[in-house]
Structures are given as structure tokens and as C-alpha cells.
C-alpha positions as CSV (number, residue, x, y, z in Angstrom):
1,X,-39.7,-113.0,225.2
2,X,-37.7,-114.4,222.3
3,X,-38.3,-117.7,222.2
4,X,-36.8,-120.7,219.4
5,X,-38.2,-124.3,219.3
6,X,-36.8,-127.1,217.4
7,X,-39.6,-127.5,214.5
8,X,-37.8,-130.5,212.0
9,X,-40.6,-132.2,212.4
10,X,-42.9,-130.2,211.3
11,X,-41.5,-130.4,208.0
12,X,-42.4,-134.5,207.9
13,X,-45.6,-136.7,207.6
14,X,-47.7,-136.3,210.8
15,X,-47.5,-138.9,213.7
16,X,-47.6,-138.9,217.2
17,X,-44.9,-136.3,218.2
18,X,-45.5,-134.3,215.1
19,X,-48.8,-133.6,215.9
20,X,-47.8,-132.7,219.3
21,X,-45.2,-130.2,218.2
22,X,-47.9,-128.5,215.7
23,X,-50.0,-127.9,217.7
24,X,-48.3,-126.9,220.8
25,X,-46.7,-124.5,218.4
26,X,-49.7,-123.0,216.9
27,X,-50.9,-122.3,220.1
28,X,-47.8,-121.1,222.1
29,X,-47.6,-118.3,218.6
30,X,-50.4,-116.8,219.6
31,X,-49.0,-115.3,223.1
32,X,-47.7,-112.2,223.1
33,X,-44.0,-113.7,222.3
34,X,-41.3,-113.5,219.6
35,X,-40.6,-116.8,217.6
36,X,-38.2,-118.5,215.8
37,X,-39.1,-121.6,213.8
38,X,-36.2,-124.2,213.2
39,X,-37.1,-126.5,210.3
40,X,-35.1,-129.1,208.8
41,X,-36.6,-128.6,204.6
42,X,-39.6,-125.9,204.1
43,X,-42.3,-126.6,206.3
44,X,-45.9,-125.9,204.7
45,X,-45.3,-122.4,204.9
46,X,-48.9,-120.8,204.7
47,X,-49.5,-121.7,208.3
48,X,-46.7,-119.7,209.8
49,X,-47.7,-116.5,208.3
50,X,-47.9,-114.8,211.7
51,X,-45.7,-111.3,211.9
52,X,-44.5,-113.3,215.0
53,X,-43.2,-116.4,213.4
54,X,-39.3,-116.4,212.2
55,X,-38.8,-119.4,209.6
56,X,-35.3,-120.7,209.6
57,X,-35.0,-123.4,207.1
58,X,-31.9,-125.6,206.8
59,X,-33.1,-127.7,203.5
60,X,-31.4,-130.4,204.1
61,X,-32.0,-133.5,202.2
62,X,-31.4,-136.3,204.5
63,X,-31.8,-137.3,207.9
64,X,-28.3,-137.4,208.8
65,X,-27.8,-133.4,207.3
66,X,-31.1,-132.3,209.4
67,X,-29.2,-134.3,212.4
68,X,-25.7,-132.2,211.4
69,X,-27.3,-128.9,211.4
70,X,-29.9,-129.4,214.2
71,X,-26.2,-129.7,216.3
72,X,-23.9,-126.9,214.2
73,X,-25.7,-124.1,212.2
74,X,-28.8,-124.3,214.2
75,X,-27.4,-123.3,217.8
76,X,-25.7,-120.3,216.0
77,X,-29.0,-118.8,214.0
78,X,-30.6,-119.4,218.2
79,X,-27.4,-117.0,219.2
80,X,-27.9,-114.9,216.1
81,X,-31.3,-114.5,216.9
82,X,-30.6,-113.6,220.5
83,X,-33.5,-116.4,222.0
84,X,-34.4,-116.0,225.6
85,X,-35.7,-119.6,225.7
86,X,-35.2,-122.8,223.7
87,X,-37.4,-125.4,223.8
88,X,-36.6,-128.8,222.1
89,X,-39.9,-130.3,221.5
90,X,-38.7,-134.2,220.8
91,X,-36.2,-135.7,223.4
92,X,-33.1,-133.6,221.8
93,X,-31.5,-130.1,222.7
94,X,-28.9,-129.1,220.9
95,X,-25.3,-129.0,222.7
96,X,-23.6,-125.5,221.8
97,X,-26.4,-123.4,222.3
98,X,-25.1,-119.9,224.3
99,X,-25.0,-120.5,228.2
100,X,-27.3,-117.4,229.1
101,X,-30.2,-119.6,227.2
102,X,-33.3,-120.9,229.4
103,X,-33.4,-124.7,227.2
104,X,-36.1,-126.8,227.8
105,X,-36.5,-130.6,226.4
106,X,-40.2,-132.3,226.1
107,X,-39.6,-136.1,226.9
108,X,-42.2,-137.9,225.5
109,X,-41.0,-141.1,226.6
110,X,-38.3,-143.6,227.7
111,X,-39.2,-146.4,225.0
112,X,-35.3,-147.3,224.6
113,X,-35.5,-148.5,228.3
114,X,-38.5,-150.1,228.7
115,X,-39.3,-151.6,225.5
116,X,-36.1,-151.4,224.0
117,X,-36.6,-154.3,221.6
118,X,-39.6,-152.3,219.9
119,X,-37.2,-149.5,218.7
120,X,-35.1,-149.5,215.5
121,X,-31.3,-150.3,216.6
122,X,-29.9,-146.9,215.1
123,X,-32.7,-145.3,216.7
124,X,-32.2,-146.6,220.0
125,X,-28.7,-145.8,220.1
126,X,-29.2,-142.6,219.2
127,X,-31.7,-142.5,222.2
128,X,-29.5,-143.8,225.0
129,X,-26.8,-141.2,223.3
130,X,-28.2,-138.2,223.1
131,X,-31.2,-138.2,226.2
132,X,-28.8,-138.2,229.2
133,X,-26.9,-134.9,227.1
134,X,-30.4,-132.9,226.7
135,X,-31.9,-133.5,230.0
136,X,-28.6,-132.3,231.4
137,X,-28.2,-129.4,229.6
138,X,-32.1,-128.5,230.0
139,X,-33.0,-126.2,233.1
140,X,-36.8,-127.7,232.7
141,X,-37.5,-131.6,231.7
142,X,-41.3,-131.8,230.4
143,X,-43.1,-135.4,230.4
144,X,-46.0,-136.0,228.9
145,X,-47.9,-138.3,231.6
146,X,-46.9,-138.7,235.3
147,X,-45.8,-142.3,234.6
148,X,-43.1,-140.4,232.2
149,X,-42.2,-138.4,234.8
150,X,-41.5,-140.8,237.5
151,X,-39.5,-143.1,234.9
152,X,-37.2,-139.5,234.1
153,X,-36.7,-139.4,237.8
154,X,-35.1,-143.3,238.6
155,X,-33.3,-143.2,235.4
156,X,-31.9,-139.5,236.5
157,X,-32.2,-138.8,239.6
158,X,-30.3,-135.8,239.3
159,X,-33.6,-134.2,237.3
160,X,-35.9,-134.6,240.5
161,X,-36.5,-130.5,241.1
162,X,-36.5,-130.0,237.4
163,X,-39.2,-132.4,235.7
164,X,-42.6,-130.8,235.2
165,X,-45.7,-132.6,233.5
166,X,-47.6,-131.4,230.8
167,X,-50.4,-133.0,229.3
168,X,-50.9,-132.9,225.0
169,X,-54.1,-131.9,224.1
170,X,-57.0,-134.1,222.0
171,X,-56.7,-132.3,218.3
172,X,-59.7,-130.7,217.2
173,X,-60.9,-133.0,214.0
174,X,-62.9,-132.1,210.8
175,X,-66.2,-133.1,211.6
176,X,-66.8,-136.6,211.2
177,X,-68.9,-137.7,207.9
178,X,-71.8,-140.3,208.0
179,X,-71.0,-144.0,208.3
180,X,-71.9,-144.3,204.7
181,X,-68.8,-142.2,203.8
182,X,-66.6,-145.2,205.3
183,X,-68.0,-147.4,202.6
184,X,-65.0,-147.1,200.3
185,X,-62.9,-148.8,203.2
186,X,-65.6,-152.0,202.7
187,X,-66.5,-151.5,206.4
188,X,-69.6,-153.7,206.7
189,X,-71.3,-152.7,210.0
190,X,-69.6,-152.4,213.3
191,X,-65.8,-152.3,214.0
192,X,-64.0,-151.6,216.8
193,X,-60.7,-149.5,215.6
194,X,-56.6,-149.5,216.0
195,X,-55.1,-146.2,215.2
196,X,-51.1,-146.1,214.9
197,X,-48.1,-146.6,213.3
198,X,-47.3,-150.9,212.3
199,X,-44.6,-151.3,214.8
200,X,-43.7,-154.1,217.0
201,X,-44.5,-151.7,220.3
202,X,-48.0,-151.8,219.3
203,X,-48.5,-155.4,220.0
204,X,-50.8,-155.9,217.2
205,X,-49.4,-159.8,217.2
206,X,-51.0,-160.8,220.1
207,X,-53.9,-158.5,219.8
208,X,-54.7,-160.2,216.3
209,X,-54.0,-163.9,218.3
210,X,-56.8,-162.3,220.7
211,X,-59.2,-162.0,218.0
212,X,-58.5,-165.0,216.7
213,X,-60.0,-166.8,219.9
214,X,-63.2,-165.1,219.9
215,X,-66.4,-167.1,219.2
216,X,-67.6,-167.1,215.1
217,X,-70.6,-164.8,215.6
218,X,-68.4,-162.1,217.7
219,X,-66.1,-161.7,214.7
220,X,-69.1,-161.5,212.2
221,X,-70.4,-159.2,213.7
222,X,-67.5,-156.7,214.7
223,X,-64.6,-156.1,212.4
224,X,-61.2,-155.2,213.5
225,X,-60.1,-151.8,211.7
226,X,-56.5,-151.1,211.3
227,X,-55.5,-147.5,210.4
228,X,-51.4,-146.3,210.5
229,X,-49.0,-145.9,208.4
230,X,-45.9,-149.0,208.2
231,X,-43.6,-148.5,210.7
232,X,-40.4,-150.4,211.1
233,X,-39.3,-154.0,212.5
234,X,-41.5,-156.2,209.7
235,X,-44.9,-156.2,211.6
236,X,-46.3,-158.3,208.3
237,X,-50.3,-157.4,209.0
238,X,-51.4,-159.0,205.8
239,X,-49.4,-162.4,206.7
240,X,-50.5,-162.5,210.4
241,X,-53.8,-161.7,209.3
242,X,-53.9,-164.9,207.1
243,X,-51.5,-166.7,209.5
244,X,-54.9,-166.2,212.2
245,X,-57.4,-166.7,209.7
246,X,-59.0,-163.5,209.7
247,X,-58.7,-162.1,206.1
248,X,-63.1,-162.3,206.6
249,X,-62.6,-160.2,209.5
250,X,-59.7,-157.4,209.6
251,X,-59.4,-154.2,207.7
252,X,-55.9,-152.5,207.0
253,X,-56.3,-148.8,206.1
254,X,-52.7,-148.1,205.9
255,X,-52.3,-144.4,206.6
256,X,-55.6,-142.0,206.7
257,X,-56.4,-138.4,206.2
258,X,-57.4,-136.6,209.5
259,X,-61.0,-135.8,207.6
260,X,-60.6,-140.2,207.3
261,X,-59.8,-140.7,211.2
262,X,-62.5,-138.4,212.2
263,X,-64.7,-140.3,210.4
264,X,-63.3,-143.6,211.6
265,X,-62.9,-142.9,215.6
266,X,-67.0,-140.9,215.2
267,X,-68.2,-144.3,214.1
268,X,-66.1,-146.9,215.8
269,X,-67.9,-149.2,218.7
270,X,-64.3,-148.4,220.7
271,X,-60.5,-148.1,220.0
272,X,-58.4,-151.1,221.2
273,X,-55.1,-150.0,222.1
274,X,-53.0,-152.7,224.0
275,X,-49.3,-151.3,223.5
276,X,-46.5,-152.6,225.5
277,X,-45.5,-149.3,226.4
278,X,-46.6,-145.2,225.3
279,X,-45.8,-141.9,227.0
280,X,-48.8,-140.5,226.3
281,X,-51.4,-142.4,223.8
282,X,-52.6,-139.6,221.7
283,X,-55.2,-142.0,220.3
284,X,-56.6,-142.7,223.7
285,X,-57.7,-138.7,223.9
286,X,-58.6,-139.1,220.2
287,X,-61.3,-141.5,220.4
288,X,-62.4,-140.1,224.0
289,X,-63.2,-137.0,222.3
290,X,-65.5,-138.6,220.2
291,X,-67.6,-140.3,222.6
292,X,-65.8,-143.8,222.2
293,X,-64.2,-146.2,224.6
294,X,-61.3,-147.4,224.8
295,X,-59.6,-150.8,225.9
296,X,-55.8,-150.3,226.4
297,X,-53.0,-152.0,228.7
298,X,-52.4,-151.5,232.3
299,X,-48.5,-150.9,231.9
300,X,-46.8,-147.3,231.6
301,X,-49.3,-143.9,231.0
302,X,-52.4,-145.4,229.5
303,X,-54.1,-146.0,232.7
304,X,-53.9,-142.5,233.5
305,X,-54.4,-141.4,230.4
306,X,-57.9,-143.6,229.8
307,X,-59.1,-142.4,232.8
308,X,-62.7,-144.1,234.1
309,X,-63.7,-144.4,230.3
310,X,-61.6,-147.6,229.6
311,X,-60.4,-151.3,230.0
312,X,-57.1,-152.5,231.4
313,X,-55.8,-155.5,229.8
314,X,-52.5,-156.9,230.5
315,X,-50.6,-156.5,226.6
316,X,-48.5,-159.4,227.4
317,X,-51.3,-161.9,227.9
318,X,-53.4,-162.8,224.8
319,X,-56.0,-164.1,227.2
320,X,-56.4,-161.3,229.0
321,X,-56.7,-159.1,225.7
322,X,-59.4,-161.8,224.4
323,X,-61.0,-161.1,227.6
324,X,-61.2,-157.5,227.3
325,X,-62.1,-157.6,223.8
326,X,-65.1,-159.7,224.9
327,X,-66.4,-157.2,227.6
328,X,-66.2,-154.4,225.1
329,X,-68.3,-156.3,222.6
330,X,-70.7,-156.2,225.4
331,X,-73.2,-153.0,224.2
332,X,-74.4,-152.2,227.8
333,X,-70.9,-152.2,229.8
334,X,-69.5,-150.6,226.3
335,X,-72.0,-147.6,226.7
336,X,-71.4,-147.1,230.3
337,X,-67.4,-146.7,229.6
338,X,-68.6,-144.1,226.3
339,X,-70.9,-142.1,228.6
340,X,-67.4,-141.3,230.3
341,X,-65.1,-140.5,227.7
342,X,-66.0,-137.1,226.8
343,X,-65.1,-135.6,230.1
344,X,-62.1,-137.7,230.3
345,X,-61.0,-136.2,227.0
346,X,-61.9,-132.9,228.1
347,X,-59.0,-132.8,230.7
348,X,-56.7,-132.9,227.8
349,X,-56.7,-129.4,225.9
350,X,-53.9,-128.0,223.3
351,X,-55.2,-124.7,224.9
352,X,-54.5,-125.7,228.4
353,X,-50.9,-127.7,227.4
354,X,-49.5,-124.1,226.0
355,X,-50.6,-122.2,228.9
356,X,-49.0,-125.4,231.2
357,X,-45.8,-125.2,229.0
358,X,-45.5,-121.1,229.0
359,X,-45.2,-121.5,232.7
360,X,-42.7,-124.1,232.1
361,X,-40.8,-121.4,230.0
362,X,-41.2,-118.7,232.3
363,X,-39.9,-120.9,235.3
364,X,-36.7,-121.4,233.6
365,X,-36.4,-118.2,232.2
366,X,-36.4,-116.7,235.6
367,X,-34.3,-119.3,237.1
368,X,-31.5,-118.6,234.6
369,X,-31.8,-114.9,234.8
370,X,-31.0,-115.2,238.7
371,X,-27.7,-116.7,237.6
372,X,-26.7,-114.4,234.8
């Protein structure tokens, strides 16, 4: 089986979706397939040395080139290179690819409906564009979390027999370095941790107005540790921080090495993640794997994704954050929740995501064979 996946962002600094697509990638090389790599500039090259693994690089310098060519030149190398299935790992499949192709999209989630005013404009527009083309060309729709699923469905109901779910994986992390190693971040004792990119879907307002309520001793005593790279829409950390009065009290990493994170999520009392709205929550996973709790909102994926080894907060309410921040500062309900995360995490495996998307391919490869 000859199969192409869109790999642009491969080629860019890792986040979320990024991660996703490396890995699945990695993994899905390893079957007994043909691939064909489509990258938007060079992507680190040494790690697609398998006899396998086609690169096709478009080295384009901007994002509107990479855009051009994911839609022009890219469908004819798929055609070229006579791909039985093409999968479009991020929300986008591109539109003149040949008929007698099985495509299938991954949508990670439908942020430009239901938290529309947390996305860049360009971004969003591009979004409510270009998702209703891909899932209709796509033969297979893959969600990330059931709650993506069932939001695919009412906003397309058309997709109904074609939506399947597959679950990312937890990345496997360097080993995690003593506390002492975290030293150079001026971490002073215990922290509970936010891992993600400074956007306004990540609520970190009224998480940092949550904080700001708790009793003196409670913030002595526990930091709040900020690690992510800025993202867009002027989430101002450093001004909110000293808007709340909490310079004493809040870290801000910026963005960390994965050797950094492991080090961070290994030592962390629990990961507070009160987004308005995720697909998935790879952090969720993340900190599970590491024995650590989590407290995250009761909206969207995160419930199902946090299993029995979190707290559900409301993200809206900066009382009910407060609250939940106060429960998890409690050691003995904290290390009941952490006794739980491990085998939550471990029913989220990169291993078992490829095998769940293969059959995803197969399915649609069959399906359009019947018709051609």
C-alpha cells in the first residue's frame, strides 16, 4: 500500500498537532507500507532515513507558499507517486487529488465553532473555509476524542457512517532529571504546572484570578508554573501576573525542551488545565503518564480524556477553579487522583493510535476500491 500524508508540520516547532503527526508518522513507517512524506521546507531529515520513507520537499518560504503548494504541486507529486491512500493529518485535504484516491482527514477539533473568539481571525476563516471541503472530499473523518466526534456529526450530518475515533498516544519522554535539575527555573519547592501555548483558549485569565483568591500560606507554599511558548491574541502573562499580585508566586518558562517538560510534569504536585475548549489535551496524557493529576474543565473532551485521575472545574467560573485548585492542594485526595493516572494514561498509546488509524486506512481503501 502506497500511502502519502500531509507532513508540513513536521517541518515547524513542535506543539500539539505536531507532535501528533510525528509520532503517528513514525509509527505508521514501520508497517509493511510504502510512504511518501509531504513537507513544506526540509524536515530534520536524519529521522526519515527509512528505505520506506519518500521525502517530497516543497521549500517554500512562507506560510502562504506552503498553503499554495499544499493545494497545486502537492496533489500532482500524490498522482506522480501513484498513492493508494492519503491521509491529511491537520483538518485539511487537499482538493485536486486523483478520484481513485482513498483521502482521509484527522479533525482534531472544531475550535472555530465553539470557541471561535479564541482563534486568530485569518485562522478561523480559513477553518470555516476549508473544513466543510476536506471532510467532504474524505471517505474517513478521524476525531481525536468522542466529544470531537459527536460535534463532526451535528455540524455535518452528512459524515455520520464515516467519522471514526482515534485516540493520540502519551509521548514517550527522556527520563525525568531530579528536582534539583529544575533549580535554574528558581522553582522553590512545590508547584503545581500549566503546560501549553499563551493563548486566550487556555483561560489562563481566570485561572491566574483563581489563584489570586487562595489564602496567603496556600500560595507560599505551592507555585504556579507556566511552561508554553506565546501564542497569539495578547495573553500579557507578565502584566496579569502583576495586575493579580502574584509576581512572589508564578513562574513563566516560556517554551521548554522535551528533556525540560519531563522534568517539569515528573516533579509537579498536578497539571491544572482549565481550557475553554480542546479536542484532545495532549497534556492531560502527559502528566498522567507521570504519575500526576490533573485538574481540567468539564466542557468538550477533557472529561474523557482525564478519566478517574482528575478534577472537573467549570473554566468559566473563577470560583469554581479556586475551588478545585483548593482540593488539589489537599495531599491526601491529591494522591488518591495520582494513584489513578498511570492506568488512565495507559489507555492512550502512539502504538495503539497507528494500529487504530491503519484500520482507518484500510477501511477506505477497500471502500473505494468497490467503486473503482
Amino acid at each position: 500500500v502506497r500511502i502519502g500524508i500531509d507532513a508540513r508540520l513536521l517541518s515547524e516547532q513542535i506543539t500539539g498537532i505536531g507532535r501528533y503527526t510525528g509520532e503517528l508518522t513514525r509509527k505508521l513507517v514501520n508497517s509493511s507500507g510504502v510512504f511518501f512524506l509531504y513537507c513544506g521546507h526540509p524536515v530534520g531529515q536524519n529521522n526519515w532515513t527509512a528505505e520506506n520513507v519518500t521525502l517530497r520537499v516543497a521549500n517554500s518560504r512562507s506560510r502562504a507558499a506552503r498553503m499554495l503548494w499544499s493545494q497545486t504541486t502537492l496533489p500532482t507529486w500524490a498522482s506522480k507517486d501513484k498513492v493508494d491512500v492519503f491521509w491529511g493529518a491537520t483538518h485539511r485535504l487537499p482538493r485536486f487529488l486523483p478520484e481513485s484516491v482513498a483521502k482521509v482527514v484527522t479533525i482534531h477539533d472544531l475550535v472555530w465553532k465553539h470557541a471561535a473568539e479564541t482563534m486568530r481571525p485569518l485562522s478561523r476563516m480559513m477553518e470555516q473555509l476549508l473544513m466543510p471541503q476536506s471532510i467532504k472530499l474524505a471517505d474517513r473523518v478521524v476525531a481525536d476524542s468522542e466529544s470531537t466526534a459527536r460535534a463532526i456529526v451535528v455540524e455535518y450530518p452528512f459524515t455520520a457512517d464515516k467519522v471514526r475515533v482515534v485516540y493520540p498516544g502519551a509521548s514517550v519522554f527522556p527520563p525525568p532529571k531530579t528536582f534539583e535539575s529544575l533549580g535554574k527555573f528558581t522553582i522553590r519547592g512545590d508547584y503545581f504546572l500549566f503546560v501549553g501555548t499563551l493563548e486566550p483558549r487556555k483561560n489562563l485569565n481566570r485561572l491566574l484570578q483563581a489563584y489570586a483568591t487562595l489564602d496567603e500560606p496556600l500560595k507560599q507554599k505551592h507555585q504556579l508554573v507556566i511552561a508554553g511558548g506565546k501564542g497569539w491574541g495578547a495573553v500579557e502573562v507578565d502584566s496579569l501576573v502583576t495586575q493579580y499580585g502574584l509576581a512572589n508566586y508564578v513562574l513563566k518558562l516560556g517554551y521548554v525542551s522535551e528533556g525540560e517538560l519531563a522534568s517539569l510534569y515528573a516533579h509537579a504536585r498536578f497539571l491544572v488545565m482549565p481550557s475553554l475548549y480542546e479536542g484532545f489535551g495532549l497534556p492531560i496524557v502527559e502528566a498522567n503518564s507521570f504519575g500526576v493529576p490533573v485538574l481540567t474543565s468539564n466542557t468538550s473532551s477533557m472529561p474523557e480524556v482525564a478519566g478517574d485521575a482528575g478534577i472537573l472545574i467549570d473554566p468559566y467560573s473563577i470560583r469554581s477553579i479556586a475551588s478545585g485548585l483548593r482540593t488539589m492542594l489537599d495531599a491526601e485526595r491529591r494522591d488518591l487522583l495520582a494513584g489513578r493516572a498511570k492506568d488512565n494514561a495507559a489507555r492512550f498509546t502512539w502504538e495503539k493510535a497507528a494500529r487504530d488509524l491503519w484500520s482507518v486506512f484500510e477501511e477506505a481503501l477497500e471502500e473505494k476500491r468497490s467503486t473503482f
